[in-house]
mmCIF file of the N, C-alpha and C atoms, coordinates in Angstrom:
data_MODEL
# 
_entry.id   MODEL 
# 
loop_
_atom_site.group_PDB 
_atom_site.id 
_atom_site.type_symbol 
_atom_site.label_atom_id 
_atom_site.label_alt_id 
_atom_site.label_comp_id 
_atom_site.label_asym_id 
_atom_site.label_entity_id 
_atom_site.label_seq_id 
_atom_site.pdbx_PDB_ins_code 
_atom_site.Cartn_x 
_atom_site.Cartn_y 
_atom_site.Cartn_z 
_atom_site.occupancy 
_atom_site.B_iso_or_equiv 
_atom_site.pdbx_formal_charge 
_atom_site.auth_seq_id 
_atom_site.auth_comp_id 
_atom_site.auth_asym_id 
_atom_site.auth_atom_id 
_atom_site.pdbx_PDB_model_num 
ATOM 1   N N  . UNK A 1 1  ? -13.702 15.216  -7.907 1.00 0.00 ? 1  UNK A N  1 
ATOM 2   C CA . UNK A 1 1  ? -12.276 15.358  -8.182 1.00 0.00 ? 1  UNK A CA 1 
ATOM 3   C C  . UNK A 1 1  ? -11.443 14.851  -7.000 1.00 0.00 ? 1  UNK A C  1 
ATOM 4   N N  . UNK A 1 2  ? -11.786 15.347  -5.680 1.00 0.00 ? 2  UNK A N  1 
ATOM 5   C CA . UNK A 1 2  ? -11.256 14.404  -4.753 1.00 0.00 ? 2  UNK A CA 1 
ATOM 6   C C  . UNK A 1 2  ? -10.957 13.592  -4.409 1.00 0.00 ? 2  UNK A C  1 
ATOM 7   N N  . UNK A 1 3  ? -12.465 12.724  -5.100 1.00 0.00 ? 3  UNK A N  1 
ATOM 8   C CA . UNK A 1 3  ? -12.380 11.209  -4.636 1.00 0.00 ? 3  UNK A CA 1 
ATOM 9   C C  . UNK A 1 3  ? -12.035 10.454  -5.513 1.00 0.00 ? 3  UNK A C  1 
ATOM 10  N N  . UNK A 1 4  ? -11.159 11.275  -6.764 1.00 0.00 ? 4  UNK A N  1 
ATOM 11  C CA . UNK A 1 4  ? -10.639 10.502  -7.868 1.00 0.00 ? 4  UNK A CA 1 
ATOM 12  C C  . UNK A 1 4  ? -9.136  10.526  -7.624 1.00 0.00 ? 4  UNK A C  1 
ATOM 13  N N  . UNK A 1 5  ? -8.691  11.609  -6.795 1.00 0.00 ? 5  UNK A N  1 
ATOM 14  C CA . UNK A 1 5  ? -7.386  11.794  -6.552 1.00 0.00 ? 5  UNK A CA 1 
ATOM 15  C C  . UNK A 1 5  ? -6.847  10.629  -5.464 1.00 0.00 ? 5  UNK A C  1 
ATOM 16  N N  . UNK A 1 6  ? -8.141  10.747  -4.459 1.00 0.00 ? 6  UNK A N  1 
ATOM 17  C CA . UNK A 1 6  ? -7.442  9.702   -3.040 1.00 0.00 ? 6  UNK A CA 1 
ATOM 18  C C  . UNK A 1 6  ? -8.181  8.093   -3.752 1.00 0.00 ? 6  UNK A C  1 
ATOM 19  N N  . UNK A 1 7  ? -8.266  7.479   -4.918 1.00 0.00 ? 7  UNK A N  1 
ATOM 20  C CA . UNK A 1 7  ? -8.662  6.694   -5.906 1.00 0.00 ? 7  UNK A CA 1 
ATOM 21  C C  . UNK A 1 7  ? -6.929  6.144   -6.521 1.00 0.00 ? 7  UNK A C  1 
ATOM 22  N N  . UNK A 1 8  ? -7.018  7.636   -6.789 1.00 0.00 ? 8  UNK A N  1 
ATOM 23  C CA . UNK A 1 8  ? -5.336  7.443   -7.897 1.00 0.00 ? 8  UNK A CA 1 
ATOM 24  C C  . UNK A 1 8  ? -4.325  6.492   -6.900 1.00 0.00 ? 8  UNK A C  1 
ATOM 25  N N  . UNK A 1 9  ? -4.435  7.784   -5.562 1.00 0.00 ? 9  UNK A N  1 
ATOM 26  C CA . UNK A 1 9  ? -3.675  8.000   -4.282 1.00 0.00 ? 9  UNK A CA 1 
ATOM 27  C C  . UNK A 1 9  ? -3.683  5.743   -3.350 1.00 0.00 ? 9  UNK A C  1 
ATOM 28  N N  . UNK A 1 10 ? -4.108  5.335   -3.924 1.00 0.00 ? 10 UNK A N  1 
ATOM 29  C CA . UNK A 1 10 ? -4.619  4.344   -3.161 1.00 0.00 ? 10 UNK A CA 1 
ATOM 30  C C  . UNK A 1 10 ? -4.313  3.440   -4.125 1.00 0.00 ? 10 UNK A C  1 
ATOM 31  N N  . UNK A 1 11 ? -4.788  3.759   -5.203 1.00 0.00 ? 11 UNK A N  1 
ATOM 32  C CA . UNK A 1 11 ? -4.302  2.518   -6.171 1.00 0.00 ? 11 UNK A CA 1 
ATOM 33  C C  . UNK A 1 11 ? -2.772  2.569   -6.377 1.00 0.00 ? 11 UNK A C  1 
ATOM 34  N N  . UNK A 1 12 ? -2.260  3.497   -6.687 1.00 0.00 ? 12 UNK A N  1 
ATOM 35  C CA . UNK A 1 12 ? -0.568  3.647   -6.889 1.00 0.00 ? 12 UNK A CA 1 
ATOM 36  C C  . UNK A 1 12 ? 0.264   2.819   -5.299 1.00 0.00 ? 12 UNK A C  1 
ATOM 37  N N  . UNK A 1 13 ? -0.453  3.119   -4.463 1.00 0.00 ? 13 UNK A N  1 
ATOM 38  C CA . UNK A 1 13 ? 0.235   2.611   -3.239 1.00 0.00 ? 13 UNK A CA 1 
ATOM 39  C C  . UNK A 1 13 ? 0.510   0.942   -3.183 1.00 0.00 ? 13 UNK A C  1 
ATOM 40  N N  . UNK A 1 14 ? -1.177  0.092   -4.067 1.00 0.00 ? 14 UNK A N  1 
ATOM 41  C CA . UNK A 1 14 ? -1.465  -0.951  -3.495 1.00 0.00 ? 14 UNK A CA 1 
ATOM 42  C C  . UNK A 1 14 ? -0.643  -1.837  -4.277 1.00 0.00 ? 14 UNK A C  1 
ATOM 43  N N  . UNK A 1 15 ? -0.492  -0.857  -5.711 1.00 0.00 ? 15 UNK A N  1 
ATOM 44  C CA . UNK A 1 15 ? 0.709   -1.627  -6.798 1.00 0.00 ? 15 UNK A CA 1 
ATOM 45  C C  . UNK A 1 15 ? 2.042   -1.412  -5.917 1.00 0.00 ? 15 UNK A C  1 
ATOM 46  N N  . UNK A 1 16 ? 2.891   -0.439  -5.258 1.00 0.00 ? 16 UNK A N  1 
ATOM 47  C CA . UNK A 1 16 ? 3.827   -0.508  -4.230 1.00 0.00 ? 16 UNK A CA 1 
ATOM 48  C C  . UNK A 1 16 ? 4.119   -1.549  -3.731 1.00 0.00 ? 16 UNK A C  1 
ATOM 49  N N  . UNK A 1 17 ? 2.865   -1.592  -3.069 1.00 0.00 ? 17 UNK A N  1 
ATOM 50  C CA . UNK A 1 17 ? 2.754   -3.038  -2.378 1.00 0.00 ? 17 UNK A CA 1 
ATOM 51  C C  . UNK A 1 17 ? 3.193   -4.504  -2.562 1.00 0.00 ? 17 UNK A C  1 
ATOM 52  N N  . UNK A 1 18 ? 2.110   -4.515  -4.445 1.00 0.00 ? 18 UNK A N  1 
ATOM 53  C CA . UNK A 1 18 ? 2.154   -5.696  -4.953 1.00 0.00 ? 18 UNK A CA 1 
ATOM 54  C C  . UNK A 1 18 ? 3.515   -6.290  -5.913 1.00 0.00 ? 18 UNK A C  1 
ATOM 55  N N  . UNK A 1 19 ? 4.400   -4.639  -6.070 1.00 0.00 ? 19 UNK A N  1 
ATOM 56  C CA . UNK A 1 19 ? 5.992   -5.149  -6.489 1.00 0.00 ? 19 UNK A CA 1 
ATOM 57  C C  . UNK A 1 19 ? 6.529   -5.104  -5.497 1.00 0.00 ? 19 UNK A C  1 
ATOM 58  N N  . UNK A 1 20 ? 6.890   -4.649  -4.151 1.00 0.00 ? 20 UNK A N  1 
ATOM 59  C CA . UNK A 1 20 ? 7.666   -5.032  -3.260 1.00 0.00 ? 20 UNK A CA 1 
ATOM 60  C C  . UNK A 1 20 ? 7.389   -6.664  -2.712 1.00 0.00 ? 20 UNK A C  1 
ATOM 61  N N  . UNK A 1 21 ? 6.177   -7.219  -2.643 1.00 0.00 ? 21 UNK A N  1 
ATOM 62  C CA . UNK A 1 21 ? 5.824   -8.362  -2.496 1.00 0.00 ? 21 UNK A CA 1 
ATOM 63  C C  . UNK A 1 21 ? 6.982   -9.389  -3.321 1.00 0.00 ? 21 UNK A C  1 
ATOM 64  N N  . UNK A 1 22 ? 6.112   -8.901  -4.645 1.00 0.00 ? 22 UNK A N  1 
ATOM 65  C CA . UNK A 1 22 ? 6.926   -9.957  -6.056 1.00 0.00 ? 22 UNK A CA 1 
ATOM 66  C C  . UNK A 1 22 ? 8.405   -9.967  -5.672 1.00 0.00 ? 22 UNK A C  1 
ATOM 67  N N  . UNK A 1 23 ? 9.055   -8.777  -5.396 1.00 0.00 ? 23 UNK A N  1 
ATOM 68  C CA . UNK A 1 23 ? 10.478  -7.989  -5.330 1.00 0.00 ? 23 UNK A CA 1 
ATOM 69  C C  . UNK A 1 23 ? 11.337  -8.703  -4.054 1.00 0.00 ? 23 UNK A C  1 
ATOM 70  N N  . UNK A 1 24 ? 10.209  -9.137  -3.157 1.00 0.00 ? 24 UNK A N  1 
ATOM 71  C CA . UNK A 1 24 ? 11.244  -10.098 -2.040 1.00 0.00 ? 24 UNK A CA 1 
ATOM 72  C C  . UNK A 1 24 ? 9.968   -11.291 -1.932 1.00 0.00 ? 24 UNK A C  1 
ATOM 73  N N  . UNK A 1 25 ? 10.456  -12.571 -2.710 1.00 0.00 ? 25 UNK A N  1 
ATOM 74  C CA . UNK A 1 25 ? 9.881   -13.472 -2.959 1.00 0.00 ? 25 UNK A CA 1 
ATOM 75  C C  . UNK A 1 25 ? 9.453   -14.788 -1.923 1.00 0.00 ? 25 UNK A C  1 
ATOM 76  N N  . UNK A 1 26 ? 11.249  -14.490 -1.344 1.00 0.00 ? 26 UNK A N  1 
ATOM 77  C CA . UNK A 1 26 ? 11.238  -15.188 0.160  1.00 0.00 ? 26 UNK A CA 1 
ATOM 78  C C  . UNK A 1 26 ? 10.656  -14.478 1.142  1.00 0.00 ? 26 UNK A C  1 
ATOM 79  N N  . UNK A 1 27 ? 9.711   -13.611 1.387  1.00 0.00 ? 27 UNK A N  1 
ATOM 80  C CA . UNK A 1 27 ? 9.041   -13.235 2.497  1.00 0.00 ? 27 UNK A CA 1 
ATOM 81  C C  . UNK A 1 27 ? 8.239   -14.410 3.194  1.00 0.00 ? 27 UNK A C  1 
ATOM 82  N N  . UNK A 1 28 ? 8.582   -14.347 4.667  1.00 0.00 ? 28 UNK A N  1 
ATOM 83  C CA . UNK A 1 28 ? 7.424   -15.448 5.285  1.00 0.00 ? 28 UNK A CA 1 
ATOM 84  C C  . UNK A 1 28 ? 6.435   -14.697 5.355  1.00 0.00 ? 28 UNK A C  1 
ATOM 85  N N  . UNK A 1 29 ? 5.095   -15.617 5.558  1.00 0.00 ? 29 UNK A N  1 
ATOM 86  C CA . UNK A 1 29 ? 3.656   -14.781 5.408  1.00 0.00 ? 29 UNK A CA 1 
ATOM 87  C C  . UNK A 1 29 ? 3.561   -13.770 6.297  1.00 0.00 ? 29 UNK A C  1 
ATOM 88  N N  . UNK A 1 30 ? 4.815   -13.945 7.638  1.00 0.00 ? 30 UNK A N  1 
ATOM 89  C CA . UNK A 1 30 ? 4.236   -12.641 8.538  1.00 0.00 ? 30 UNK A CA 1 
ATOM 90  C C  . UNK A 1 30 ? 5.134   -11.709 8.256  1.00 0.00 ? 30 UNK A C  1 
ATOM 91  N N  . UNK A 1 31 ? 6.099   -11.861 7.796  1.00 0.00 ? 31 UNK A N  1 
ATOM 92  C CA . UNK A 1 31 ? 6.925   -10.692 6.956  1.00 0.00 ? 31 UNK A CA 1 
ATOM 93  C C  . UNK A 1 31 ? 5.948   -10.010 5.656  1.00 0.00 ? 31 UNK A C  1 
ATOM 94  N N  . UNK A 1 32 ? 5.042   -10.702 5.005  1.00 0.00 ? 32 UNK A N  1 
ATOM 95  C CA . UNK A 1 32 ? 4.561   -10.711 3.890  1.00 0.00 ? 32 UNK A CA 1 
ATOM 96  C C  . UNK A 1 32 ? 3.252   -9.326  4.412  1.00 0.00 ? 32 UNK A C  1 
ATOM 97  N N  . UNK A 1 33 ? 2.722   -10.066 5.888  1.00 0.00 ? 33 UNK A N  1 
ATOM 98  C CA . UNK A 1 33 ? 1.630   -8.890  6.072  1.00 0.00 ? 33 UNK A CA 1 
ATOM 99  C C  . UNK A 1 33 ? 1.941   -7.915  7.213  1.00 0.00 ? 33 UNK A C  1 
ATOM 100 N N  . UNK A 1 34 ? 3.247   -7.882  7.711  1.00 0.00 ? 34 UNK A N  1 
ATOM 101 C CA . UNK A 1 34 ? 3.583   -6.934  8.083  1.00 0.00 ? 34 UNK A CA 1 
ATOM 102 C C  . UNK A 1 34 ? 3.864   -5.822  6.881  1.00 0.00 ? 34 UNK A C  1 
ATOM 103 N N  . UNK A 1 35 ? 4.433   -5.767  6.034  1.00 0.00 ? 35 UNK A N  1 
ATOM 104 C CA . UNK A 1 35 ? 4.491   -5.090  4.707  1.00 0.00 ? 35 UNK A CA 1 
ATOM 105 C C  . UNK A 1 35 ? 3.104   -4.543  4.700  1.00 0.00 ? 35 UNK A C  1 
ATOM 106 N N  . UNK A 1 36 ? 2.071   -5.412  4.279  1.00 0.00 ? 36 UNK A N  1 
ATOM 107 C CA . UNK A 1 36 ? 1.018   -4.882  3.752  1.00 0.00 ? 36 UNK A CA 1 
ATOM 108 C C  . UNK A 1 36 ? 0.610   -3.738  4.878  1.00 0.00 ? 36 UNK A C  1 
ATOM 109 N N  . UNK A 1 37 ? 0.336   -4.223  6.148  1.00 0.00 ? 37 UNK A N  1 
ATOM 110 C CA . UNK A 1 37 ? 0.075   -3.132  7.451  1.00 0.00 ? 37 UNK A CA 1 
ATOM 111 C C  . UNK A 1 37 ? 0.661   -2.090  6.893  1.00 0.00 ? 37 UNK A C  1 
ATOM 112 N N  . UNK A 1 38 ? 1.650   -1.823  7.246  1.00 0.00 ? 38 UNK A N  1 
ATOM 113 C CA . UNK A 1 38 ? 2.512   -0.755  7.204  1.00 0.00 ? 38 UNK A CA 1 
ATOM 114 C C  . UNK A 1 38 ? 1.777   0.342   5.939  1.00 0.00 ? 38 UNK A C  1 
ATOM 115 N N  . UNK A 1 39 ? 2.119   -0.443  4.632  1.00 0.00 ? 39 UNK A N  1 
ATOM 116 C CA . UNK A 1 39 ? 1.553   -0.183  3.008  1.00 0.00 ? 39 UNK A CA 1 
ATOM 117 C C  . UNK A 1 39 ? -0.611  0.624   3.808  1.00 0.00 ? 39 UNK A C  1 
ATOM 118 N N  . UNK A 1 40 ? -0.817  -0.218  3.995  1.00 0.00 ? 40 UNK A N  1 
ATOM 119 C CA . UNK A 1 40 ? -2.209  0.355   4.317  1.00 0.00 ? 40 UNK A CA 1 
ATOM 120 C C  . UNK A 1 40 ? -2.354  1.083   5.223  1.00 0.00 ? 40 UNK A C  1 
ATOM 121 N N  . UNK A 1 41 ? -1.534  1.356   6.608  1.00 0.00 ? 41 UNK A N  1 
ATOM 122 C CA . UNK A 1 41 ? -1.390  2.236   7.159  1.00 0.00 ? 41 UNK A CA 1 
ATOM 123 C C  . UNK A 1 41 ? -1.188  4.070   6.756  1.00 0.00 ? 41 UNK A C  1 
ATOM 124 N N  . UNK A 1 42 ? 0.001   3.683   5.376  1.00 0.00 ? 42 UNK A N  1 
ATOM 125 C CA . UNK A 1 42 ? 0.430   4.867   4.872  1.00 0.00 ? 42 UNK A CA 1 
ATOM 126 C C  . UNK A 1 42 ? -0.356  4.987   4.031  1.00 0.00 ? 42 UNK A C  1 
ATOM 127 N N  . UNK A 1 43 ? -1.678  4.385   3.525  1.00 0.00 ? 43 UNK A N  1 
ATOM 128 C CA . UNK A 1 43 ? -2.941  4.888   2.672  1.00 0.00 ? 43 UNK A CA 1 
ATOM 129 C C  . UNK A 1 43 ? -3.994  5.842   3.694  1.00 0.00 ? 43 UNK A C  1 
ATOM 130 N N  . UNK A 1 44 ? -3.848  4.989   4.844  1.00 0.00 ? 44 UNK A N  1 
ATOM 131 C CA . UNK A 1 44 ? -4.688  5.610   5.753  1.00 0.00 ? 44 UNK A CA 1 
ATOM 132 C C  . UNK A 1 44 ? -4.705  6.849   6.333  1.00 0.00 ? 44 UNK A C  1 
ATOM 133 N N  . UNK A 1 45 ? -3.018  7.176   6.127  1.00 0.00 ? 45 UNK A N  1 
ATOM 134 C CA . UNK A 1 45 ? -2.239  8.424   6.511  1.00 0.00 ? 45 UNK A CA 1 
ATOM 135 C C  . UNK A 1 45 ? -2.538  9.559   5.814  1.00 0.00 ? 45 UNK A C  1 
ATOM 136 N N  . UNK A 1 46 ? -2.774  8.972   4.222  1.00 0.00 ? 46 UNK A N  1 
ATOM 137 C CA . UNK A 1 46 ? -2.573  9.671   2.869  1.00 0.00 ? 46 UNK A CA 1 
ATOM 138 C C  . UNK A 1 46 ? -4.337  10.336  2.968  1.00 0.00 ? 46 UNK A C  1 
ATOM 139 N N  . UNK A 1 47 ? -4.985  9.409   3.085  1.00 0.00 ? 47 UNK A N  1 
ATOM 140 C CA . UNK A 1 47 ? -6.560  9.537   3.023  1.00 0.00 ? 47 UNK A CA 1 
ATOM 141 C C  . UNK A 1 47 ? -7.078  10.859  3.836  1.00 0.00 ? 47 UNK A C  1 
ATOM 142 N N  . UNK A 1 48 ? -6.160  10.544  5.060  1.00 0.00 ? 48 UNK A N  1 
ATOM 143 C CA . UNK A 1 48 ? -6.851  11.563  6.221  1.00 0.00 ? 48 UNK A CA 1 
ATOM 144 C C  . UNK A 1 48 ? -6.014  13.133  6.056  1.00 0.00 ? 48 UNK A C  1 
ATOM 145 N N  . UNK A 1 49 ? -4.716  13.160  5.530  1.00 0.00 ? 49 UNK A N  1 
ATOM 146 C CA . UNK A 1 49 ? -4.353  14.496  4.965  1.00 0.00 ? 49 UNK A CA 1 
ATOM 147 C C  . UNK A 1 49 ? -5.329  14.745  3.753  1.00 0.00 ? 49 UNK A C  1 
ATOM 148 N N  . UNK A 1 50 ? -5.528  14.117  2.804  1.00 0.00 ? 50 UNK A N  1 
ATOM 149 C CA . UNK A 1 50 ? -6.252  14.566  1.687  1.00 0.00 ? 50 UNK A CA 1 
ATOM 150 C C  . UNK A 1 50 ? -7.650  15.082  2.021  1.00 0.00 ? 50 UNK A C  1 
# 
């Protein structure tokens, strides 16, 4: 049950991710993976409270 929650918890984030991407189209690539950092950071955040 846990590891279906931090599953849910991880996938909902990575879609976050993948409409804020779509959502600012003009991002340069290092604008593009600074986003993602950040986005996977706050999975990493999420993971280690859960």
């Amino acid at each position: 049950m846990e590891e279906r929650k931090k599953e849910i918890i991880r996938e909902y984030l990575f879609e976050t991710l993948a409409i804020a991407l779509n959502s600012y189209p003009n991002l340069t690539v290092e604008e593009q993976e600074l986003l993602y950092r950040i986005i996977d950071n706050k999975i990493q955040e999420f993971e280690v409270k859960l």
